[in-house]
C-alpha positions in Angstrom: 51.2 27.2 -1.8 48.0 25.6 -3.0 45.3 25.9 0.1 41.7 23.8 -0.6 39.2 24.6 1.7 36.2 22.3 1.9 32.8 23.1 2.4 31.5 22.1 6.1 29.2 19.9 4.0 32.0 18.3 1.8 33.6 17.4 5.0 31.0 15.7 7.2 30.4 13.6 4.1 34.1 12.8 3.6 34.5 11.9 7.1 31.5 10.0 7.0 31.9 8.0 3.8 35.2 6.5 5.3 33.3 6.1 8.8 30.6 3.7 7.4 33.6 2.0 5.6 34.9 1.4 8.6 31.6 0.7 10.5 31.4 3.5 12.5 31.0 7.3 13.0 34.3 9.4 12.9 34.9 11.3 16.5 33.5 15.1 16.5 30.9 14.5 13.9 27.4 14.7 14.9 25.6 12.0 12.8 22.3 13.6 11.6 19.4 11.4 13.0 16.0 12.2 11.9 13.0 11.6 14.1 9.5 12.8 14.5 10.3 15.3 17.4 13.3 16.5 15.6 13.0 16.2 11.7 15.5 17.3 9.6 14.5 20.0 7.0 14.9 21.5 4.1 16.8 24.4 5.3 19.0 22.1 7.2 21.5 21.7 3.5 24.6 19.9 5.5 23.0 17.7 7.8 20.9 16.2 4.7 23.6 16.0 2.9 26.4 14.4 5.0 23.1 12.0 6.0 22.4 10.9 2.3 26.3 10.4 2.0 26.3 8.4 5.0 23.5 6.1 3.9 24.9 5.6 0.3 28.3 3.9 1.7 26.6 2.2 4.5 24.9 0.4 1.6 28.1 -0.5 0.3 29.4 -1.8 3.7 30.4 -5.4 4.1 28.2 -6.9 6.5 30.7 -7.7 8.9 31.3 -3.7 9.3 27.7 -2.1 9.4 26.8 -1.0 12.3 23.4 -0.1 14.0 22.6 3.5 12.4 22.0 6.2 15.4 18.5 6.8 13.9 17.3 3.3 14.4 16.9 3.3 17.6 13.9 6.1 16.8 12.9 4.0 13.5 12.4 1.5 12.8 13.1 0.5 16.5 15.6 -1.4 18.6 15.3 -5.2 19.3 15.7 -6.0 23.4 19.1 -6.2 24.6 18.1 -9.8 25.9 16.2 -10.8 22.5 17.4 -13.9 21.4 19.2 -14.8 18.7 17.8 -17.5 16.6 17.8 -20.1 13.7 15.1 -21.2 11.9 13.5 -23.0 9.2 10.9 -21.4 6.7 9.8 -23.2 3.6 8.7 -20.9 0.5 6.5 -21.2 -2.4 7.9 -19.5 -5.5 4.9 -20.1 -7.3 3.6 -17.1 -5.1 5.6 -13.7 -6.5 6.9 -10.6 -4.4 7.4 -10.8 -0.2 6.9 -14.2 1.6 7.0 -13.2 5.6 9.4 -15.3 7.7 8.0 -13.9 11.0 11.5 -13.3 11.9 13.6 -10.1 12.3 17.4 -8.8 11.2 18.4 -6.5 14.5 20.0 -3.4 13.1 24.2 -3.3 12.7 24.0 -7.3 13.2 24.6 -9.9 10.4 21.5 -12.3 9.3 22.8 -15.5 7.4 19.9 -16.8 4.5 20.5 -19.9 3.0 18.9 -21.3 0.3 19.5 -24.5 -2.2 21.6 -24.4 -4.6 19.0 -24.8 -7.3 18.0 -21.3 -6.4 21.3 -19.7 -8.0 20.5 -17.1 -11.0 16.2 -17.4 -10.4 16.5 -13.7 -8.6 15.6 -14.9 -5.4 16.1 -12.0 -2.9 16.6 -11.1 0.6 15.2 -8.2 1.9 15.4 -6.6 5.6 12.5 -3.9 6.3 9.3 -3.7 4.8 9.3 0.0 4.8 9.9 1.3 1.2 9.0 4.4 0.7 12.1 6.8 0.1 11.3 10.2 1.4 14.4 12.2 -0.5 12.2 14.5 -2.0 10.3 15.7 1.0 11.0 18.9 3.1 10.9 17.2 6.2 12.2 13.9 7.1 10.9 12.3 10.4 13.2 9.4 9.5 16.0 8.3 7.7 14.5 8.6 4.1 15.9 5.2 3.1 15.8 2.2 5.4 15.6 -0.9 3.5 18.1 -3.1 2.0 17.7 -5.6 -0.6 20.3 -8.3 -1.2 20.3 -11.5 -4.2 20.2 -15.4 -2.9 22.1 -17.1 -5.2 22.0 -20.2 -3.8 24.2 -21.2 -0.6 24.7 -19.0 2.3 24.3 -15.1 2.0 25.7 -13.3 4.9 23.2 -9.5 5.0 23.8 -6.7 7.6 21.0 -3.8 7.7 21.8 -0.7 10.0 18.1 0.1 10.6 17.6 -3.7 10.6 13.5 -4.6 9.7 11.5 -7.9 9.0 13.1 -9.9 6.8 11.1 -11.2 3.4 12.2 -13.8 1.1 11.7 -12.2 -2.2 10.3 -14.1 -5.2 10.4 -12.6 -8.9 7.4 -13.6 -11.3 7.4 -16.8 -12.8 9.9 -18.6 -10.4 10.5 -22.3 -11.5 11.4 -23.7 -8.1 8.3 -24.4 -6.2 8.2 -25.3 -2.5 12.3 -24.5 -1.3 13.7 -24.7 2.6 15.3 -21.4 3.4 17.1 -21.3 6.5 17.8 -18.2 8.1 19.9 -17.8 11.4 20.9 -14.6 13.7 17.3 -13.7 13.7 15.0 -12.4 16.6 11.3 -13.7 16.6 8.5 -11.4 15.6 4.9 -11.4 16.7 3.2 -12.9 13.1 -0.5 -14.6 13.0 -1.3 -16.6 10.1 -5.1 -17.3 9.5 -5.6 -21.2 9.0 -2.0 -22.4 10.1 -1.2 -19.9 13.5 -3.1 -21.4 16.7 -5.1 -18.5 18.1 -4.0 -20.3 21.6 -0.5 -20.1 21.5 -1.0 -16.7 19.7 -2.4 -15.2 23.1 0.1 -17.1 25.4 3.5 -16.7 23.7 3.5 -15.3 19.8 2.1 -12.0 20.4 4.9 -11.4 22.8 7.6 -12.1 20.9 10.5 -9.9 21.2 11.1 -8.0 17.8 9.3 -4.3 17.1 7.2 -5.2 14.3 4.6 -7.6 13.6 2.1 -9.0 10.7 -0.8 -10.5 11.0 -1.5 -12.0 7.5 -3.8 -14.4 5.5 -3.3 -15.6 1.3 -4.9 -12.6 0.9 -3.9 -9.4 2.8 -0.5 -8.7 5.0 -0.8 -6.1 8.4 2.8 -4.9 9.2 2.2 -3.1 12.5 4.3 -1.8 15.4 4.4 -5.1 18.0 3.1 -2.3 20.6 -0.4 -2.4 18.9 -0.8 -6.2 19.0 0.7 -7.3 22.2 -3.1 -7.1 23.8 -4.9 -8.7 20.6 -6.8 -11.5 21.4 -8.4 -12.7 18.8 -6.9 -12.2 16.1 -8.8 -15.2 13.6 -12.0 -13.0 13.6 -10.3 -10.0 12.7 -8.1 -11.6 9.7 -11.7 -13.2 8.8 -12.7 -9.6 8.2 -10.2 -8.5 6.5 -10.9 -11.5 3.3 -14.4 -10.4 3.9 -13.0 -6.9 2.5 -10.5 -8.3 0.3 -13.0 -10.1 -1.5 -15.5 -7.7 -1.9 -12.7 -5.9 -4.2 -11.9 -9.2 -6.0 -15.7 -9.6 -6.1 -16.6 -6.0 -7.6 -13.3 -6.4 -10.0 -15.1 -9.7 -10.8 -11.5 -11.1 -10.5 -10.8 -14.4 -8.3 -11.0 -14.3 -4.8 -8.0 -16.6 -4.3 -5.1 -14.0 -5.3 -1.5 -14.9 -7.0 0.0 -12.9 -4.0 -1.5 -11.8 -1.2 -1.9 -7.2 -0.9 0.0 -5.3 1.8 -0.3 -2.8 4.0 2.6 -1.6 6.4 2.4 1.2 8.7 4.9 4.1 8.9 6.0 7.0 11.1 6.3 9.0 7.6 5.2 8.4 4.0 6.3 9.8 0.7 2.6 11.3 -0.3 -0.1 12.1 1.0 -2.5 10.8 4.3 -2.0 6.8 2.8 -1.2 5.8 -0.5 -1.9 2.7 -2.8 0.4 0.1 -4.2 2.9 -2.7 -2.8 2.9 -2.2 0.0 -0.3 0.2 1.0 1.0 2.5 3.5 -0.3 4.4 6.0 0.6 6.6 9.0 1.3 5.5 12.8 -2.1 6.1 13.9 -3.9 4.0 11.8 -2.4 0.3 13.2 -5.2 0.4 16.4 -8.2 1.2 13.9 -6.8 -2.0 11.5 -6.8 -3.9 14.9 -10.2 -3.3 16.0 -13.0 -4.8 14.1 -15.8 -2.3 16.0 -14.1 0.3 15.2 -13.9 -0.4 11.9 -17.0 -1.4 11.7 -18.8 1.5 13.8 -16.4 4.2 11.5 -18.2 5.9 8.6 -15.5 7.6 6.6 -12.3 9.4 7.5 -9.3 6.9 8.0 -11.6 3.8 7.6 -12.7 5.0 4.5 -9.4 5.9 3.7 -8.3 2.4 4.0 -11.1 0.9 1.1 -10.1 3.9 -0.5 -6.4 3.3 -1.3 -7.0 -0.3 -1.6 -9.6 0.4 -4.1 -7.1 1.9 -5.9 -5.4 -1.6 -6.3 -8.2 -2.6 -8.1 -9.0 -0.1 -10.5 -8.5 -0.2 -14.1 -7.4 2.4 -16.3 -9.8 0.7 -18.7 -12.7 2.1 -17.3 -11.2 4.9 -15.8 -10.8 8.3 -17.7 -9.4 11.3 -17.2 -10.6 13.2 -14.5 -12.0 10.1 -12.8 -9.1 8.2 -11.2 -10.4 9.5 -7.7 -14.1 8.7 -8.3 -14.1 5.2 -9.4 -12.1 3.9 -6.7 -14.6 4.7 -4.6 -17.0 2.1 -6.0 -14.6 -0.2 -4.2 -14.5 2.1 -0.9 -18.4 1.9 -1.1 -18.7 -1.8 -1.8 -16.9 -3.1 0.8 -18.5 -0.8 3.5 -21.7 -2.5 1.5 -20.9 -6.0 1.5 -18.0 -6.3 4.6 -19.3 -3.6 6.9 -22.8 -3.8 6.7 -23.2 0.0 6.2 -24.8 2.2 3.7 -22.3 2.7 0.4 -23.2 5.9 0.4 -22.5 7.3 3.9 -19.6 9.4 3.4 -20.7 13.1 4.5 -19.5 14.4 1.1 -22.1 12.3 -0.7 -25.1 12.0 1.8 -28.5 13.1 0.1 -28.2 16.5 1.6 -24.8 17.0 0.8 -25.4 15.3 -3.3 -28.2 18.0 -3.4 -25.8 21.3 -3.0 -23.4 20.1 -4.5 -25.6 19.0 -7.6 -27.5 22.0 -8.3 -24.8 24.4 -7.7 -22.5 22.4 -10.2 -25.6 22.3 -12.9 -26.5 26.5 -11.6 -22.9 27.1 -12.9 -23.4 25.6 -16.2 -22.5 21.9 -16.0 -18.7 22.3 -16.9 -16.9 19.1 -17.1 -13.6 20.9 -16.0 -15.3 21.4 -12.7 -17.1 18.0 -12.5 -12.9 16.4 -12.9 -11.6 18.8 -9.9 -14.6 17.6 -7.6 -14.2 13.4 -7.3 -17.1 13.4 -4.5 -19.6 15.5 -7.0 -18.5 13.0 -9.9 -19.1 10.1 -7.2 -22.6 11.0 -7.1 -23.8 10.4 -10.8 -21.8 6.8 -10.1 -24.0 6.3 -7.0 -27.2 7.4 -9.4 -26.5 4.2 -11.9 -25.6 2.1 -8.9 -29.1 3.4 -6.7 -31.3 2.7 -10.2 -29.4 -0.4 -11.4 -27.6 -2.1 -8.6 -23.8 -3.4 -8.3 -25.1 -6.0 -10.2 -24.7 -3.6 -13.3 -21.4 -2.6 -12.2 -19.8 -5.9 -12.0 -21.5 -7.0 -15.5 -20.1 -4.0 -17.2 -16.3 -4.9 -15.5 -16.6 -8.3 -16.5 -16.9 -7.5 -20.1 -13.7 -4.7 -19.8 -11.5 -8.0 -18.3 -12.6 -9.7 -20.9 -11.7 -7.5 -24.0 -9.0 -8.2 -26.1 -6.0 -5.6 -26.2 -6.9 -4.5 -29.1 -10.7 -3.3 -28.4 -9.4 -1.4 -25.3 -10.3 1.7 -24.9 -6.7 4.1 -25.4 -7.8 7.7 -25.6 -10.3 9.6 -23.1 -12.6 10.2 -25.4 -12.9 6.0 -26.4 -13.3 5.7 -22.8 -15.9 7.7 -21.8 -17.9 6.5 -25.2 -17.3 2.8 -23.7 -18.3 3.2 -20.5 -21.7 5.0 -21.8 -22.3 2.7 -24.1 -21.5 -0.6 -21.8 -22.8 0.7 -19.1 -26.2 1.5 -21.2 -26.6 -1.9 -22.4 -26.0 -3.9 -19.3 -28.8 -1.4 -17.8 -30.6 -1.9 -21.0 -31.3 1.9 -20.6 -30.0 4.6 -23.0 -27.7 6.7 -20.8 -26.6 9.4 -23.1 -29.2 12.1 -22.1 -28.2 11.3 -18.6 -24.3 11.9 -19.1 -25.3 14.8 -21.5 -26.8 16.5 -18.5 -23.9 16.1 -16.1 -21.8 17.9 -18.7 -19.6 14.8 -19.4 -18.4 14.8 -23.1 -19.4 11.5 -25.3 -19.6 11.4 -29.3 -22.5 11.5 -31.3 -21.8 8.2 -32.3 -22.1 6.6 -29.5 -24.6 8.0 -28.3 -26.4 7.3 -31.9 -25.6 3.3 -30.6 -27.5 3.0 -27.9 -30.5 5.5 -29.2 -32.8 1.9 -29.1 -32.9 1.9 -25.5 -35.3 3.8 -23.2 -33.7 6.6 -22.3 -33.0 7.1 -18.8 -33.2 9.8 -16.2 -32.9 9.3 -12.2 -36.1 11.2 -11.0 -35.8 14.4 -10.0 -32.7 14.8 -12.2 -31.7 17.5 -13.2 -33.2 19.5 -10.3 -35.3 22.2 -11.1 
């Protein structure tokens, strides 16, 4: 007599798999739900295990059969039991790539029909439902279920989607779409607050929008994308001035990358109970912690704020911007914050340099005891505030004027005169950077310790050389 025994594990997730097939949980099983007051960890094997199981046939579930996930209710949050249902009309312009907002939302376990022409069959048009991407798989402690949104293809017709965490729901547009302005019509859909600078009226914003039933909300412009809990905009009243300063931030980046102001797709940032690194991270979308949404809100307080999550904010979306061009090794958290800097320059009205890592008093210890200890350009690459500071020298002596001159030429270069290798990079930036000043910088990047080659150094011998005074201290 043959007897298999099953792991506890092995089971959950058996019983589970044919569960979401049938769109629900099987009797005696307790479905892991992740939230904030009770994460599930590391050293919590089955539960993880049946859970990532669980979420890898729900996304194989017909949409007729997925049901709302236990954990949803915690995150990404439930719609109203008197929400209701909806059908409407959005058009979409392919000729804008990645997520177009609908301001409507799929509630979790219910189906959401998109339909779309005809014409749009095989052009990769997709629906998605969430707008919160990061997969947290690889963390010890998930606050949340680590994957949430589902992505389905619109080829043309009617697409029936079901999400069990349910989310906003985006119209997806791949690169290069051919079909210009399309009608989508999407129906079993709840309302979401969404403000639109330009088309939204701030009126009817205060008296109905920003009430609106569904959890989530985005304020947006051509430019940037908020996706926020509802909670933190139900008491916004003016939500025009704020978008206004948001472009004014935008821009500054566009302006400093001396790229145009008018973007091919607008940047995103989406807020989160949990995130797969760090405090925020860059990309599409940015993404940063629950306790962020009231600062992004309040215009003061962004305003009034000198570093910490505000700068945080420029910070990752500096990152956006960057180019590895310019950027060697060593440096990737230094030059971003010429964009953190410029926009509390040029949007905030504040001093570029007021972060309390790199205030005059603070530069000074940090200076002399990096050139005391021998001006070693391993320690200047594990210190990105003492490598901000010789950026803030060229920018104090020759302005961002200097700056945007020398970034100009890199988005101008050819392929093939880009700089591959760190070493080609630092000589570039030395080099460029000495000739848009019209200074000869090599004695000055000699004396902070970071490397450049005799020959390029021998290039721009002509100039003047250049020291900021008092540099080095004595």
């Amino acid at each position: 007599m043959l007897i298999l025994r099953l792991s506890y594990a092995c089971a959950v997730c058996l019983c589970l798999a044919a569960a979401a097939l049938a769109g629900g949980a099987p009797q005696g099983v307790d479905v892991p739900a992740p939230t904030p007051e009770k994460p599930l960890k590391a050293d919590q094997a089955e539960a993880r295990a049946a859970l990532k199981q669980q979420l890898e046939e729900l996304r194989k579930t017909p949409p007729e059969k997925v049901r709302a996930h236990p954990a949803a209710a915690a995150f990404p949050g439930s719609v109203p039991a008197d929400a209701r249902r909806v059908e409407r009309a959005v058009e979409i312009d392919t000729a804008v790539p990645a997520w177009h907002s609908t301001g409507l939302y799929a509630p979790a376990g219910e189906v959401v029909t998109v339909s779309v022409p005809e014409a749009a069959a095989g052009k990769g048009l997709q629906v998605r439902i969430g707008s919160h991407t990061d997969t947290l798989w690889r963390l010890d402690s998930w606050k949340r279920c680590p994957e949430v949104c589902l992505r389905r293809p619109l080829d043309g017709g009617a697409t029936r989607v079901a999400s069990g965490f349910g989310g906003l729901i985006y119209i997806d547009v791949p690169d290069g779409c051919p079909l210009g302005r399309i009608p989508v019509r999407i129906a079993g859909a709840v309302e979401a607050p969404c403000f639109v600078l330009g088309k939204t009226d701030p009126a009817e914003w205060r008296k109905t929008i920003r009430a609106l039933p569904a959890p989530w909300a985005e304020l947006a412009t051509s430019k940037v994308v908020l996706t926020l809990p509802s909670k933190v905009v139900r008491s916004l009243d003016d939500p025009e001035d704020l978008m206004k300063f948001w472009n004014r931030a935008l821009d500054a980046c566009a302006e400093l990358a001396c790229m145009p102001l008018e973007r091919r797709r607008p940047e995103r940032y989406v807020a989160d109970v949990q995130i797969s690194a760090g405090y925020m991270h860059s990309g599409y979308p940015l993404m940063v912690l629950l306790d962020m949404p009231p600062v992004m809100v309040d215009k003061t307080r962004m305003m009034a704020n000198g570093h910490g999550g505000v700068w945080g904010l420029w910070h990752e979306l500096g990152h956006n911007h960057q180019s590895p061009a310019w950027t060697f090794g060593g440096a990737g958290e230094v030059t971003v914050n010429l964009f953190t800097m410029y926009v509390f320059d040029k949007a905030l009205g504040r001093p570029a340099g007021n972060h309390p890592e790199v205030t005059p008093q603070s530069a000074s210890r940090r200076t002399k005891a990096y050139l005391a200890a021998g001006a070693n350009f391993e320690d200047w690459k594990k210190d990105p505030f003492l490598g901000l500071i010789m950026y803030i020298q060229l920018k104090d002596a020759f302005g961002w004027d200097a700056y945007r001159k020398v970034f100009a030429e890199y988005r101008a270069l050819p392929e093939g005169e880009r700089p591959k290798t760190d070493d080609e990079k630092r000589d570039q930036w030395m080099v460029r950077f000495s000739r848009a000043a019209g200074r000869n910088l090599g004695p000055f990047f000699q004396a902070w310790g970071v490397p450049t080659s005799e020959k390029a150094r021998a290039s721009v011998s002509a100039l003047p050389a250049w020291m900021p005074e008092g540099f080095p201290p004595k």
